[in-house]
N, CA, C and O atoms as a MOPAC input file, in Angstrom:
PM7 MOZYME 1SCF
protein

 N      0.85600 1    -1.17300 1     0.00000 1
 C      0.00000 1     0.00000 1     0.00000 1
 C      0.90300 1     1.23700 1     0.00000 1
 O      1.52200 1     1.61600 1     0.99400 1
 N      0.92400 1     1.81000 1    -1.14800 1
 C      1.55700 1     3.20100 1    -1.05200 1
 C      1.12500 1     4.48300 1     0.09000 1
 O      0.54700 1     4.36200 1     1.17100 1
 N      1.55200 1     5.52500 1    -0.47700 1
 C      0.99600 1     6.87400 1     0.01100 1
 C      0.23600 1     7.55100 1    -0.32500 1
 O     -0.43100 1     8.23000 1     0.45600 1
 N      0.09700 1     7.57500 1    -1.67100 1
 C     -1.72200 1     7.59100 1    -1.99700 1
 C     -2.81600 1     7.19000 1    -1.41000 1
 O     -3.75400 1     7.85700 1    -0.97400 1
 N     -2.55200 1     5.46900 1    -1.42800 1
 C     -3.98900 1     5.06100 1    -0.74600 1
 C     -4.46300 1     5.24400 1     0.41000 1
 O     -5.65900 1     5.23500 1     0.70400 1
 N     -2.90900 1     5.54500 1     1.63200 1
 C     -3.74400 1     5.84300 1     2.69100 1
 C     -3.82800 1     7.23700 1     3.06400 1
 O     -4.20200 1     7.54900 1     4.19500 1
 N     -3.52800 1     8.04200 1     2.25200 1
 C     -3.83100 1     9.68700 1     2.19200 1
 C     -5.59400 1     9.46500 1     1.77300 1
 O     -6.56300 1    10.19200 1     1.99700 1
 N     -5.48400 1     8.24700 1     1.14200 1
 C     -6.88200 1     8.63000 1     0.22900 1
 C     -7.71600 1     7.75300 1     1.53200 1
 O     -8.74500 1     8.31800 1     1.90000 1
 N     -7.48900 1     6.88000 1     2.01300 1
 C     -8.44300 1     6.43200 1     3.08500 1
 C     -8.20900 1     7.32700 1     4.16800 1
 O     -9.22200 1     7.41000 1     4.86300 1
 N     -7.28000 1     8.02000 1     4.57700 1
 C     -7.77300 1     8.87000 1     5.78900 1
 C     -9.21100 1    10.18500 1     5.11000 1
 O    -10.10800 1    10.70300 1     5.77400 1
 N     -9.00400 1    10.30100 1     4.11000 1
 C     -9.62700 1    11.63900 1     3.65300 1
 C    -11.51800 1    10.98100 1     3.08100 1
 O    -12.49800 1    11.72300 1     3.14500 1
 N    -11.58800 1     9.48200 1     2.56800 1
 C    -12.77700 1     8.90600 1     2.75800 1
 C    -13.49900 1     8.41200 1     4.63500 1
 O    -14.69700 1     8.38300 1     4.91500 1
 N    -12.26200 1     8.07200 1     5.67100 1
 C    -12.52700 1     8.14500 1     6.79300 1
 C    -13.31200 1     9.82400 1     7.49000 1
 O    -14.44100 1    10.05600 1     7.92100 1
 N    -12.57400 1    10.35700 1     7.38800 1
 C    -13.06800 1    11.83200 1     7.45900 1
 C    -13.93200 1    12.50800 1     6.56800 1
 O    -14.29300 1    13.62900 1     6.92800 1
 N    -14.31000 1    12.11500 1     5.57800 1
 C    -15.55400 1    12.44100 1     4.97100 1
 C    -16.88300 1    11.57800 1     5.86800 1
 O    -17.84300 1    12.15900 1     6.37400 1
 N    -16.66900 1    10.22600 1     5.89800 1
 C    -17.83000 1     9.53000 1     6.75900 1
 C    -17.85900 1    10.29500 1     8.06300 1
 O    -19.01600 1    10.52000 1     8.41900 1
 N    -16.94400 1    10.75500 1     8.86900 1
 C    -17.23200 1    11.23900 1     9.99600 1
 C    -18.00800 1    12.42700 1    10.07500 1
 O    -18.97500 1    12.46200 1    10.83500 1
 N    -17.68500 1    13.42900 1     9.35800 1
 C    -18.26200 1    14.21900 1     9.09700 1
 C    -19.65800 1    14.47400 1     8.30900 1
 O    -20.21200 1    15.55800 1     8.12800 1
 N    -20.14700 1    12.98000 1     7.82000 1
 C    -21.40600 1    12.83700 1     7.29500 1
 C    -22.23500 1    12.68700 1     8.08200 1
 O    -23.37200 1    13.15800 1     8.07300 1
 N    -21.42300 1    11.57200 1     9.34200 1
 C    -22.18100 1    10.84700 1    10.17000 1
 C    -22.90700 1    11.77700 1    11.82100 1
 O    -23.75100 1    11.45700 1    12.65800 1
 N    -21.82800 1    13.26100 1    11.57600 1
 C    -21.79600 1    13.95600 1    12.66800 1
 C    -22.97500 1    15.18300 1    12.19500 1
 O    -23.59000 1    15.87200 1    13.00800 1
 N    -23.07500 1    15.24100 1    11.16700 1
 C    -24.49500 1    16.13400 1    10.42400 1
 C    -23.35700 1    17.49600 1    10.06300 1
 O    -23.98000 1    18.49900 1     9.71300 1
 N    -22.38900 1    17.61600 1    10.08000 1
 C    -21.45400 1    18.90800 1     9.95300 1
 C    -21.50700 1    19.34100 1     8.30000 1
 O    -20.89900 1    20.21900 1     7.68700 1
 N    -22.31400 1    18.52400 1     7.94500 1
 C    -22.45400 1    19.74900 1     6.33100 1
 C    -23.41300 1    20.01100 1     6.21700 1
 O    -23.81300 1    20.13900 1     5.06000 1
 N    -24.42200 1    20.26200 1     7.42000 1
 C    -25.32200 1    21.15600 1     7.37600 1
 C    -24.64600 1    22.98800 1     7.41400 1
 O    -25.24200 1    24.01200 1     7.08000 1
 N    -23.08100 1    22.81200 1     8.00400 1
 C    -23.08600 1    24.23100 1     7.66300 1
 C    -22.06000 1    24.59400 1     6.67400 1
 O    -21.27300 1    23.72200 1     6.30500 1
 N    -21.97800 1    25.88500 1     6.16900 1
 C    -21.31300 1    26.13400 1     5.14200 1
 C    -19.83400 1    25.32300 1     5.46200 1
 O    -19.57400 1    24.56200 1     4.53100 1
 N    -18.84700 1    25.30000 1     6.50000 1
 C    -17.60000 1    25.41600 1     6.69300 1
 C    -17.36200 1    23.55700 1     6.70800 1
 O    -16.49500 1    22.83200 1     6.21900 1
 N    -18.38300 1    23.33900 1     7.37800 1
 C    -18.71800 1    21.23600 1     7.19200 1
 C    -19.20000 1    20.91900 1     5.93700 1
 O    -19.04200 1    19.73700 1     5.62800 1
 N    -19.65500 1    21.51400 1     5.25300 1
 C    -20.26400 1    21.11900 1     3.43100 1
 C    -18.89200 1    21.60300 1     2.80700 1
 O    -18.68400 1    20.95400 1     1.78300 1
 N    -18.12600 1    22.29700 1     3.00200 1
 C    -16.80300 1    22.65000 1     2.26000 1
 C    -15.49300 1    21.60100 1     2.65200 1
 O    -14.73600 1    21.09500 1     1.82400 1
 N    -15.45100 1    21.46200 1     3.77500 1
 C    -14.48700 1    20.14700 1     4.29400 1
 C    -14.76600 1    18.93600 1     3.81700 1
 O    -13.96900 1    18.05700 1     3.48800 1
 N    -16.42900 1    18.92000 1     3.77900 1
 C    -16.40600 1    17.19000 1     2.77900 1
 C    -16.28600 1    17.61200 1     1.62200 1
 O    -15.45000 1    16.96500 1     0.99200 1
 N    -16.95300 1    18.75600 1     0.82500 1
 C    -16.51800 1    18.40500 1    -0.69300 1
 C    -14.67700 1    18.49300 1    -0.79900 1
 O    -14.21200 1    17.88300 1    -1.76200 1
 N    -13.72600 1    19.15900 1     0.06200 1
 C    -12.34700 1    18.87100 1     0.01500 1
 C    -12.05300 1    17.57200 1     0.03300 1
 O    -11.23800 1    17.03900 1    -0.71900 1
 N    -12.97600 1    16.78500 1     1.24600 1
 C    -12.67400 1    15.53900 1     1.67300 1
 C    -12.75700 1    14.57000 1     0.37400 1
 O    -11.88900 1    13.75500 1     0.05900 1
 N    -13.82100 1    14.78700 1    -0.23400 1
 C    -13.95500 1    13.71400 1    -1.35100 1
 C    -13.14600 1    13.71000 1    -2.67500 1
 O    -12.83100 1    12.78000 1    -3.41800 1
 N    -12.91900 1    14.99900 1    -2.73400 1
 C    -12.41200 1    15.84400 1    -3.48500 1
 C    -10.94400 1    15.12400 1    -3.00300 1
 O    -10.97700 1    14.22000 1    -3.83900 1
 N     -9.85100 1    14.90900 1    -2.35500 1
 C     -8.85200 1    14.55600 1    -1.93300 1
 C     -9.07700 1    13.47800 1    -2.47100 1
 O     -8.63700 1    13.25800 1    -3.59900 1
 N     -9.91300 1    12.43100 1    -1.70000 1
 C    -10.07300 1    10.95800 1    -2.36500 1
 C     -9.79000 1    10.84400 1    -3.39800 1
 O     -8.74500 1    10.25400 1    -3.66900 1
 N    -10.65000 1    11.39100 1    -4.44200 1
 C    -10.65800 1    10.75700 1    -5.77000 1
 C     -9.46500 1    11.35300 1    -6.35100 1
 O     -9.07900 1    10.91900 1    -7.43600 1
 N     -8.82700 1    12.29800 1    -5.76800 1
 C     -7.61000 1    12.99100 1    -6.42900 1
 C     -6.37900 1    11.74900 1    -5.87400 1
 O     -5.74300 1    11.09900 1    -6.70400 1
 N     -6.22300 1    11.59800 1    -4.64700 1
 C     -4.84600 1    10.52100 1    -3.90900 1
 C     -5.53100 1     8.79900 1    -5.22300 1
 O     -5.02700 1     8.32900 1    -6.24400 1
 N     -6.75500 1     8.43500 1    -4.46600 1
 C     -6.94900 1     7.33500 1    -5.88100 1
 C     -6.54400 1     7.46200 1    -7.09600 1
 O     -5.90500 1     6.64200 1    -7.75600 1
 N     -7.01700 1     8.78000 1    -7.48500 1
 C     -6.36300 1     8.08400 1    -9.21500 1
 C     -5.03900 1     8.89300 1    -9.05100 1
 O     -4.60500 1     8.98200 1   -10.19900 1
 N     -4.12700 1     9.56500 1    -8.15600 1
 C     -2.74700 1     9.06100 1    -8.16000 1
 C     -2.46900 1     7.88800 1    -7.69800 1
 O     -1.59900 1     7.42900 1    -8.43900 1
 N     -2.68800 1     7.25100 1    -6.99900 1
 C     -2.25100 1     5.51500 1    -6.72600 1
 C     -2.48600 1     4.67400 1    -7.49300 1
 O     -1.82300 1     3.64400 1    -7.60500 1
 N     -3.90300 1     5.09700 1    -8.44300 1
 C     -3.97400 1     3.56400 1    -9.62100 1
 C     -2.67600 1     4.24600 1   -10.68600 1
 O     -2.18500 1     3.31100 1   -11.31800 1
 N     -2.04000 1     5.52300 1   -11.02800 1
 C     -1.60000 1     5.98200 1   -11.87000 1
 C     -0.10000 1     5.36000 1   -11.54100 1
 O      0.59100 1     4.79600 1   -12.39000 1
 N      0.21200 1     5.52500 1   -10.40900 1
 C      1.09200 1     4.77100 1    -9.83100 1
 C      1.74400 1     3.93100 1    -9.50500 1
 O      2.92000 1     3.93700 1    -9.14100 1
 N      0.68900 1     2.74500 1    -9.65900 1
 C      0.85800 1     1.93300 1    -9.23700 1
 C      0.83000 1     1.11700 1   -11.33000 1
 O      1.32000 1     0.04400 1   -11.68200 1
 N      0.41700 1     1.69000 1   -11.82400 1
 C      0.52000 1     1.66000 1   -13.14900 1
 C      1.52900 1     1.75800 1   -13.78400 1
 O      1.67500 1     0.98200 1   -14.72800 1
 N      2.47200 1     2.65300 1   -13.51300 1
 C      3.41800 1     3.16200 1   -13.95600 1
 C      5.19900 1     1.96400 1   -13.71400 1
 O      6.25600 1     1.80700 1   -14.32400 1
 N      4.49500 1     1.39000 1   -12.38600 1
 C      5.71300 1     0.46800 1   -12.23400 1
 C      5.41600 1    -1.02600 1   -13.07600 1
 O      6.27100 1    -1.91200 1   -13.08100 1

């Protein structure tokens, strides 16, 4: 497991928490998850790219 994937699972961990805690009901918790997910899919497709490359 590289450094991608678990950049990218801490940042899907912390998106669930923050789903699960109701915090994007406000502007500053709806902006941290769209970062949050937003991170994910960015660290994922560097790790499949990555992991491609070798």
């Amino acid at each position: 497991m590289n450094k991608y994937y678990m950049v990218a699972i801490v940042a899907i961990i912390l998106s669930v928490v923050l789903l699960f805690t109701s915090a994007y009901e406000t502007k500053v918790g709806a902006v941290m998850l769209a970062i949050c997910v937003g991170a994910f899919v960015k660290f994922t497709a560097d790790g499949v790219l990555s992991t491609a490359k070798k």
